[in-house]
C-alpha positions as CSV (number, residue, x, y, z in Angstrom):
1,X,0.0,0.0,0.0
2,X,0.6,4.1,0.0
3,X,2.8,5.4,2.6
4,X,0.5,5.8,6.1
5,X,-0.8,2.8,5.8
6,X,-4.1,1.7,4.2
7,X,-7.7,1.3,5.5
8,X,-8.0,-2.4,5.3
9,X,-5.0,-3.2,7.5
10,X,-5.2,-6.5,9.5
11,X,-6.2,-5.8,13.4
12,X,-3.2,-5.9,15.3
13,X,-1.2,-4.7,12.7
14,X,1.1,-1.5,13.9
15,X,1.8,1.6,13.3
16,X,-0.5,3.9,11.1
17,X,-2.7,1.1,9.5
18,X,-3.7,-0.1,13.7
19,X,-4.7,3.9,14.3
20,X,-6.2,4.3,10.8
21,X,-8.3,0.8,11.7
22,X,-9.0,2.4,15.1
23,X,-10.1,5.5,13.4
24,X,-12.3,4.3,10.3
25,X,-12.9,0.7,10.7
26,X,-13.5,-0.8,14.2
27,X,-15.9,1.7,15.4
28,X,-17.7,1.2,18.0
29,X,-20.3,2.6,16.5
30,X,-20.6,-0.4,14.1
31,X,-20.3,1.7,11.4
32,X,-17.0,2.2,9.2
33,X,-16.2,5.4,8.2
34,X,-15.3,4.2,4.8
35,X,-18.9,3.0,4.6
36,X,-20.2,6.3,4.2
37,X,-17.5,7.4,1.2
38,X,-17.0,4.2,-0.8
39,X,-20.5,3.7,-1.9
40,X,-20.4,6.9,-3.9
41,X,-17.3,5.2,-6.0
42,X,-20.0,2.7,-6.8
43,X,-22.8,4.3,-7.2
44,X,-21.5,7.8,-8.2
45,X,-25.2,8.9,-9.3
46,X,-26.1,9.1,-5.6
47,X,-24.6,12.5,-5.7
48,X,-27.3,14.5,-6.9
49,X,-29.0,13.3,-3.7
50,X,-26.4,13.2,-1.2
51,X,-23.7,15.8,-2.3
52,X,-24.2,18.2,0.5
53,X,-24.9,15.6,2.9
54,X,-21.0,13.8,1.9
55,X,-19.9,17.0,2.1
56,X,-20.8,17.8,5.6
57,X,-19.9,14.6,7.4
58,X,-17.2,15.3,9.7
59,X,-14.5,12.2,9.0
60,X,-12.3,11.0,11.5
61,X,-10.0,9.5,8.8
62,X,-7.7,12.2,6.7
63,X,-7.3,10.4,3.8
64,X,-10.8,9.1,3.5
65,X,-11.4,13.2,3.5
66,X,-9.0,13.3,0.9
67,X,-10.9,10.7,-0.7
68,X,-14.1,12.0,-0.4
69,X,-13.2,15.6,-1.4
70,X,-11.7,14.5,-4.8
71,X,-15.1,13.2,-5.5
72,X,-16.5,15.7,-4.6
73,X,-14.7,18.5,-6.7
74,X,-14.7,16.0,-9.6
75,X,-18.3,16.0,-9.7
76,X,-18.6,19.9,-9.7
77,X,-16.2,19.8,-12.7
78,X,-18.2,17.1,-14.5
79,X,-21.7,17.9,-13.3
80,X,-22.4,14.0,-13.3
81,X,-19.9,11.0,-12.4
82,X,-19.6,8.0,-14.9
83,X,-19.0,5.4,-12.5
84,X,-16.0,4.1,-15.0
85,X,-14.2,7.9,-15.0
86,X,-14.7,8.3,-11.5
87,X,-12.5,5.6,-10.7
88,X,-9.8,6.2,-13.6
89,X,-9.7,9.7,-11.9
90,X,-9.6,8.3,-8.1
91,X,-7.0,5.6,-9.5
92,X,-5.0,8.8,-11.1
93,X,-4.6,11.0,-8.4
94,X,-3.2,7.7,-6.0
95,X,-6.3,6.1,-4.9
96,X,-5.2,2.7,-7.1
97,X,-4.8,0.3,-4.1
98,X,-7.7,1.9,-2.2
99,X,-10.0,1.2,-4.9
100,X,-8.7,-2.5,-6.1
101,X,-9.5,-3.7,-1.8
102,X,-12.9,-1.8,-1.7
103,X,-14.1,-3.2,-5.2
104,X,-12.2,-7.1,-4.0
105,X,-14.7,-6.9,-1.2
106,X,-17.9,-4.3,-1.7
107,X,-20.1,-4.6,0.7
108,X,-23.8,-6.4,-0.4
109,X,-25.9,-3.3,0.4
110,X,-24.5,-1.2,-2.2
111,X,-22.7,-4.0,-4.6
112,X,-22.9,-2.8,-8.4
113,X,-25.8,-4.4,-9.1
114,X,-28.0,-2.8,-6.0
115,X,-30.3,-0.5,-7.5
116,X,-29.7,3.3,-6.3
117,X,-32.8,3.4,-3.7
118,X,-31.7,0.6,-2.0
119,X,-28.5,1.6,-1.9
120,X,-29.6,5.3,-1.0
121,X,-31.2,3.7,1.9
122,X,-28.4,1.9,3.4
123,X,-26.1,4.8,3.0
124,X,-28.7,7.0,4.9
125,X,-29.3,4.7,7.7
126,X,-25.6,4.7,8.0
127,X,-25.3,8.4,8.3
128,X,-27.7,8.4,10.9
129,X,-26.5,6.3,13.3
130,X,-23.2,7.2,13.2
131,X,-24.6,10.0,13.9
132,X,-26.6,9.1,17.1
133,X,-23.5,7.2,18.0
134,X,-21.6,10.7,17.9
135,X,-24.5,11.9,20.4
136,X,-24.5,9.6,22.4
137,X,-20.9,9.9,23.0
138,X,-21.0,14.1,23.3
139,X,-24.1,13.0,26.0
140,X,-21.0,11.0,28.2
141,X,-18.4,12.9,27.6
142,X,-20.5,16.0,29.3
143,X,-21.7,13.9,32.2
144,X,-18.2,12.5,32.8
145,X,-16.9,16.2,33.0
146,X,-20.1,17.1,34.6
147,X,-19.5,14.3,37.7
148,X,-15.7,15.2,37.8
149,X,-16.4,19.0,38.4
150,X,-19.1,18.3,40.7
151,X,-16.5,16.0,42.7
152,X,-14.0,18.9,42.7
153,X,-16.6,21.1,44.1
154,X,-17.3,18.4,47.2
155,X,-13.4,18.5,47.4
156,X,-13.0,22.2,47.7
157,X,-16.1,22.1,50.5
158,X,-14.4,19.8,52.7
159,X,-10.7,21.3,52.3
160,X,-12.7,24.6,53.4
161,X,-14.2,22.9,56.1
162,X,-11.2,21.2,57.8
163,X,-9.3,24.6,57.3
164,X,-12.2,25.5,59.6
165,X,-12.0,22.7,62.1
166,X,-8.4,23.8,62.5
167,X,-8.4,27.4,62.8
């Protein structure tokens, strides 16, 4: 693969490819980053549906952002993506290896032969719960900081009290 590793790395590998699977692949959210960029390589037609929506997500993986913008500024050169150019292009500009594992391995919700509102539907219900996984995790990252600060201000009374005690 490409210097830094590439996003189908073997778990336990080291290094780059071990963060990058940390980062786009093993989510805990169930679902992989790459899942939400790939299927537009596929099924570049989805774009004059989804284009802002692509556009917006906020990816944890760099180069999938790099991936994903280079779609995205090809199609506002082209106006429409032939699935066939899209990936000559992508394959151009260094995306080669990328593309010959994703297409070695789609997965069945949006394989070639899916029709686009199937695939449409899977790539929504994708977005959204990453998205309510993203939530969720905001919600407990506040109440963690929320019980920490709460036990400094318990601290701070009985420091104050003690200092009472022994004046």
């Amino acid at each position: 693969g490409k210097a830094g590793g590439n996003w189908f790395a073997p778990a336990g590998a080291s290094g780059t490819g071990a963060a990058r699977l940390a980062a786009g692949i093993a989510r805990p959210d169930g679902v992989a980053e790459r899942e939400l960029v790939w299927p537009v390589v596929v099924h570049p037609q989805m774009l004059e549906v989804v284009e802002e929506e692509l556009a917006a997500l906020d990816l944890v993986d760099t180069q999938l952002g790099v991936l994903r913008d280079a779609i995205l500024s090809r199609y506002s050169e082209q106006g429409h993506l032939d699935p066939g150019d899209l990936k000559d292009h992508l394959c151009k500009i260094g995306f080669a290896s990328e593309i010959e594992h994703f297409f070695a391995r789609v997965p069945r919700w949006c394989a070639v032969d899916r029709d686009l509102g199937s695939v449409l539907e899977g790539w929504r219900a994708r977005v959204a719960q990453r998205r309510r996984f993203a939530e969720r995790r905001e919600l407990a990252r506040a109440a963690e900081a929320a019980i920490a600060a709460n036990r400094d201000g318990e601290a701070t009374d009985q420091v104050l009290a003690v200092n009472r005690l022994i004046n």
